[in-house]
N, C-alpha and C positions, 0 to 999 in steps of 0.2 A: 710117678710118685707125686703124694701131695707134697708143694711146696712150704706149706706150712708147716711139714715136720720137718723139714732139712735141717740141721744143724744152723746155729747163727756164728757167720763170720765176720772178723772187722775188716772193711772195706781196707785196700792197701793203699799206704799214706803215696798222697799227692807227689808224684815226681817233679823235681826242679831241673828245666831247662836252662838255660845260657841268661836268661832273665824273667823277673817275675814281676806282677801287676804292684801297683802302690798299694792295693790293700794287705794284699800278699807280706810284700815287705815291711810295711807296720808293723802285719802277727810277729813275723819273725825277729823282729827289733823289741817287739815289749813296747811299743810308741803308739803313737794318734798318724792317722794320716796325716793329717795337717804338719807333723815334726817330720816327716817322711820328707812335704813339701820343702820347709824350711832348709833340712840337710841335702839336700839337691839343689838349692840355691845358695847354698853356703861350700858347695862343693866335694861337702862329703860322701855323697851318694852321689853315684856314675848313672847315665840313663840311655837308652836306645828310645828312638821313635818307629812305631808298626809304621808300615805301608798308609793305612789309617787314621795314620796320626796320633793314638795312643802314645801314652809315654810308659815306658817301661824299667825297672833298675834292676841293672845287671847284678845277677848274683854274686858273682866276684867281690862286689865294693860291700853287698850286705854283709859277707863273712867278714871282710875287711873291720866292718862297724864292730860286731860281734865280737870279735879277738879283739876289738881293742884300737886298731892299726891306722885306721885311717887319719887322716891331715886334722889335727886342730883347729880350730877356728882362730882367728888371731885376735888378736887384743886392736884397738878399738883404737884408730891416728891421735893422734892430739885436736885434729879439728871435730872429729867425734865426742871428746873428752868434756865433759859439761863442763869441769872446771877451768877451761883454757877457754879463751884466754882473760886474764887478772882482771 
């Protein structure tokens, strides 16, 4: 049969493993890589290293982001605080 008349089907969506790439987890955040960056150094986003050296973020913390759930970022010491000191 020509394959040009086969019916067109949609490819079946990307299955998620135990963690997914930083571009991955952008899509799925609504973000920029770069914000992907920032909340993995702020600790809200978990990360696994490949064999490779790759960094990867565990699914787990994205759903965490998604719901809501994860840790806050905290407020800012006083020596942070531009207005301190008088």
């Amino acid at each position: 049969m020509n394959p040009a008349f086969l019916p067109q089907t949609d490819p079946a969506p990307p299955r998620l493993g135990r963690s997914v790439t930083i571009d991955q987890a952008a899509s799925l955040l609504g973000v920029s890589r770069r914000t992907v960056y920032y909340r993995i150094r702020e600790g809200r986003l978990r990360t696994i290293r490949t064999l490779g050296g790759s960094q990867r973020v565990l699914v787990e913390s994205v759903q965490e982001q998604r719901l809501g759930k994860a840790f806050p970022v905290s407020p800012p010491s006083r020596s942070e605080d531009s207005s301190w000191p008088r």
